[in-house]
C-alpha atoms as one frame of an Amber mdcrd trajectory, in Angstrom:
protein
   0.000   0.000   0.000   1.059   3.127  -0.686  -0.408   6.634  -0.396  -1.836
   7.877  -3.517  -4.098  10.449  -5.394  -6.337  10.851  -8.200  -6.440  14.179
 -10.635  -9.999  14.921 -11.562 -10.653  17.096 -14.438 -13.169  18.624 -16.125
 -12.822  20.122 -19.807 -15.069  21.884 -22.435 -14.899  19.048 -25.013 -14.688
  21.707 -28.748 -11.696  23.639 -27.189  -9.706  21.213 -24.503  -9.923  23.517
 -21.989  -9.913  22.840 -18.287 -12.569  24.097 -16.649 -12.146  22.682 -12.831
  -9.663  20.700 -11.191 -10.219  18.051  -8.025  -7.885  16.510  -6.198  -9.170
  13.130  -4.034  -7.850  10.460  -2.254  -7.013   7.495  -4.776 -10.583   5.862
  -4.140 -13.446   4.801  -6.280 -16.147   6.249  -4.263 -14.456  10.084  -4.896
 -14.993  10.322  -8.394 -18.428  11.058  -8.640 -18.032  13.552  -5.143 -15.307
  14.981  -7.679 -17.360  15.405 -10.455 -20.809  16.634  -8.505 -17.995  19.416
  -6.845 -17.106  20.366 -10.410 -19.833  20.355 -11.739 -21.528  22.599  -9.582
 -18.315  25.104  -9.906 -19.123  25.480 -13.388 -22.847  26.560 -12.777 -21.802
  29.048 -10.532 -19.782  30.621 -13.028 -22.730  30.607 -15.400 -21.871  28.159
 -17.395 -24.988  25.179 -18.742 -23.418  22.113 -19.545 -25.492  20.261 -21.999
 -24.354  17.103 -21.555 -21.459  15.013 -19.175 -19.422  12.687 -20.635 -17.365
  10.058 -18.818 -16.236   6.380 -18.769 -18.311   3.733 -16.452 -17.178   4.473
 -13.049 -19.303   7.300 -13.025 -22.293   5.229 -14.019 -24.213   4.804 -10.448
 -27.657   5.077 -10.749 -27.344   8.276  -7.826 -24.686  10.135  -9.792 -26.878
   9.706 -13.180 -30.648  10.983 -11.391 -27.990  13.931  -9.837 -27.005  14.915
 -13.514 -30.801  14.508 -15.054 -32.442  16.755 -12.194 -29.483  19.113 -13.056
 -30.468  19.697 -16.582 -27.092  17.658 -18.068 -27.470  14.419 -20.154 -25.401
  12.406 -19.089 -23.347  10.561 -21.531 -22.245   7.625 -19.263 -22.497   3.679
 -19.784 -24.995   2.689 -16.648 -23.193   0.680 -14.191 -25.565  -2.778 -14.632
 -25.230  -6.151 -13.577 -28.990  -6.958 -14.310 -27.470  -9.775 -16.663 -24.978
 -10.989 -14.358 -27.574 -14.028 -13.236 -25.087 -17.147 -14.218 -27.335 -18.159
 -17.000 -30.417 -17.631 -14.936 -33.565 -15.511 -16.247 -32.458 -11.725 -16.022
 -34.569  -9.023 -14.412 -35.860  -8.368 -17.790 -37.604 -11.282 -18.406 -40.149
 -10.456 -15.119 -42.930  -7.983 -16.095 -43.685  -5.192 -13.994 -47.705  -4.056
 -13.097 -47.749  -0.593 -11.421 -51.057  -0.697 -10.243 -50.371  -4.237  -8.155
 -46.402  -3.236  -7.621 -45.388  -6.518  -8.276 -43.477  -8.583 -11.069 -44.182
 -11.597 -12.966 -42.450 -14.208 -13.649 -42.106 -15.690 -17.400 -44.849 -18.658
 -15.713 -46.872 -15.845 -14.836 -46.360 -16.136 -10.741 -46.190 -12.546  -8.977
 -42.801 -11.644  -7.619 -44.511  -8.923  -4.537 -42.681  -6.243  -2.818 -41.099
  -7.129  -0.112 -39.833  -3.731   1.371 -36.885  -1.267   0.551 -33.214  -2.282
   1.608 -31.517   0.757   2.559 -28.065  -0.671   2.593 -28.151  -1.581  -1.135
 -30.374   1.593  -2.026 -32.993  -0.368  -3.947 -36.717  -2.453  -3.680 -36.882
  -6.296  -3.131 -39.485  -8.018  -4.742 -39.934 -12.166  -3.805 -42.081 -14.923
  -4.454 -43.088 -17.419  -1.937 -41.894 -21.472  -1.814 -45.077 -22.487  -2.501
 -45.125 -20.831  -6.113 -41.754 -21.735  -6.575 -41.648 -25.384  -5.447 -43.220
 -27.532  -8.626 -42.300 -24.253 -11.391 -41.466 -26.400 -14.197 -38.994 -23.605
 -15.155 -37.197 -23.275 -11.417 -33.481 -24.411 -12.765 -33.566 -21.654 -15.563
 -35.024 -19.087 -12.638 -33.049 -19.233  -9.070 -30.897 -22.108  -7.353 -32.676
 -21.152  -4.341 -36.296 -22.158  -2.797 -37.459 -18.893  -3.911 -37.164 -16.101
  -6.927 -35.723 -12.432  -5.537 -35.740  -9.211  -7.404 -33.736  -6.403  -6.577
 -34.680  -2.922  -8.116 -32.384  -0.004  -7.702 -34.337   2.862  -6.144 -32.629
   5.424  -8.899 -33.500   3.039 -11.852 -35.937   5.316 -13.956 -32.560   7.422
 -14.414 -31.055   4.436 -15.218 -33.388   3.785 -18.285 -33.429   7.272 -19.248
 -29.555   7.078 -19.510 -29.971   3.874 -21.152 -32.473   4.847 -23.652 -29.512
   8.047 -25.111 -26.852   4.883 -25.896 -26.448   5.437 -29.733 -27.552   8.543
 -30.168 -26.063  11.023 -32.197 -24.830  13.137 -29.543 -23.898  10.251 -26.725
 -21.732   9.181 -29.833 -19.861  12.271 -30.248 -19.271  12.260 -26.412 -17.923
   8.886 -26.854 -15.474   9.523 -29.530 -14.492  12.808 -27.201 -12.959  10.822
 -24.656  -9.659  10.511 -26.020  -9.119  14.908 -25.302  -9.290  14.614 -22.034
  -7.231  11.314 -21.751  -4.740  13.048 -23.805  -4.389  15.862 -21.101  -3.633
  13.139 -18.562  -1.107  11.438 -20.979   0.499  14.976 -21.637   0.517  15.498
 -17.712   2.335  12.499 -17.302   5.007  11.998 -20.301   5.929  15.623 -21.153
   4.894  17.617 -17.448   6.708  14.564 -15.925   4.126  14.615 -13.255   4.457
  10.897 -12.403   4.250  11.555  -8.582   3.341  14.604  -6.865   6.061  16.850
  -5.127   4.541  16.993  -1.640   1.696  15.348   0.360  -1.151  16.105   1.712
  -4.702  16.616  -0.349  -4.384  20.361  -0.156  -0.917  20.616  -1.235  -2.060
  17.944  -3.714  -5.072  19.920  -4.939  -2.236  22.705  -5.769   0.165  21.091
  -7.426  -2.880  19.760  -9.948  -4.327  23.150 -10.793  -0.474  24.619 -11.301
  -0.485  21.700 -13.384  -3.539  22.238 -15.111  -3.112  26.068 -15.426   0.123
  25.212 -17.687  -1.691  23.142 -19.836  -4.353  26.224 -20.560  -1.794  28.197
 -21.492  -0.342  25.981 -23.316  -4.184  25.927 -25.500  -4.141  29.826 -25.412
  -0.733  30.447 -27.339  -1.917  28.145 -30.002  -5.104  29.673 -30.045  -3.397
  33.335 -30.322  -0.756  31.943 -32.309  -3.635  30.578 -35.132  -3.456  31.780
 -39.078  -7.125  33.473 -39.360  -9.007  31.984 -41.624  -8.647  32.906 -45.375
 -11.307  34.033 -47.593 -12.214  31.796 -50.978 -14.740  33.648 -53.018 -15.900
  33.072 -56.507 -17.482  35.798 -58.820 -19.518  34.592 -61.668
């Protein structure tokens, strides 16, 4: 073990510039306090993000319904292990009635709610051992005496992330990844910043945006430095 950190930027995708910087501790569970923290800078400042693109550790279903009541699509495969059932019918397969709150199995038994689990922020849903116990489908359904559905509490933002996979603009935010991982790999090969100078998160946090600021300069001399555009015109 060793003490580490993680550099947490955000950028304006057409230019490459960084617009916040967040140092955390080098654990999973900061990333999306990093990005709600930047996020929220950048609205102060005036500035409406359409749209939030990222890779899949900032797919939780809490961090998703934060961007959606914030006005941002996010652009962000869902963190999902609904098919991760070893074979077994998937959560998709059950059909959900609204009126009844309750799912049905593919043999047409009712899965009924069973209460909310607070620990695993979600809904449990169960059928009974009777309605399990002569199923003639039971091996393709649960190894267990009884069928149990768990339903994130955040998963309408879920679909509503799902449901933007392929579109035109969740594809350019796709294909915009590589900018800001190229701003990490220029941090690292050519600002040598392979381990930071001194410890501590605050000292951390201002080593980054030094680091950061450099880079935006770096983006404004070329910008300055830029050939305006000539002008082809035809006269007929």
């Amino acid at each position: 073990a060793e003490m580490a950190y993680y550099d947490n930027y955000l950028i304006d995708t057409t230019s490459r510039v960084i617009l916040g910087v967040e140092a955390t501790a080098a654990r999973f569970s900061q990333e999306t306090a990093a990005a709600q923290k930047l996020v929220e800078q950048v609205q102060k400042l005036g500035l409406k993000p359409e749209s939030l693109g990222a890779d899949k550790a900032y797919g939780s279903g809490e961090f998703l319904a934060w961007l959606l009541d914030r006005g941002v699509q996010p652009h962000i495969p869902v963190i999902d292990r609904r098919h991760q059932t070893k074979g077994r019918f998937t959560r998709d397969q059950f059909r959900y009635e609204p009126a009844e709150n309750a799912y049905y199995c593919p043999e047409g038994k009712a899965l009924s709610f069973n209460g909310r689990r607070r620990d695993s922020q979600g809904y449990l849903y169960r059928s009974t051992e009777a309605q399990c116990a002569n199923c003639p489908q039971k091996k393709h359904c649960t190894s267990g005496p009884y069928r149990r559905l768990f339903v994130h509490e955040q998963e309408s933002a879920r679909q509503s992330v799902r449901a933007l996979v392929g579109t035109p603009a969740y594809e350019r935010s796709r294909r915009a990844r590589y900018k800001i991982e190229a701003l990490f790999a220029e941090l690292k090969q050519r600002m040598r910043l392979h381990r930071v100078r001194l410890r501590r998160l605050w000292n951390v946090d201002e080593q980054f945006l030094l680091a950061a600021t450099a880079q935006n300069l770096k983006r404004l001399v070329r910008f300055l430095t830029q050939q305006p555009p000539t002008l082809n015109t035809q006269l007929g």
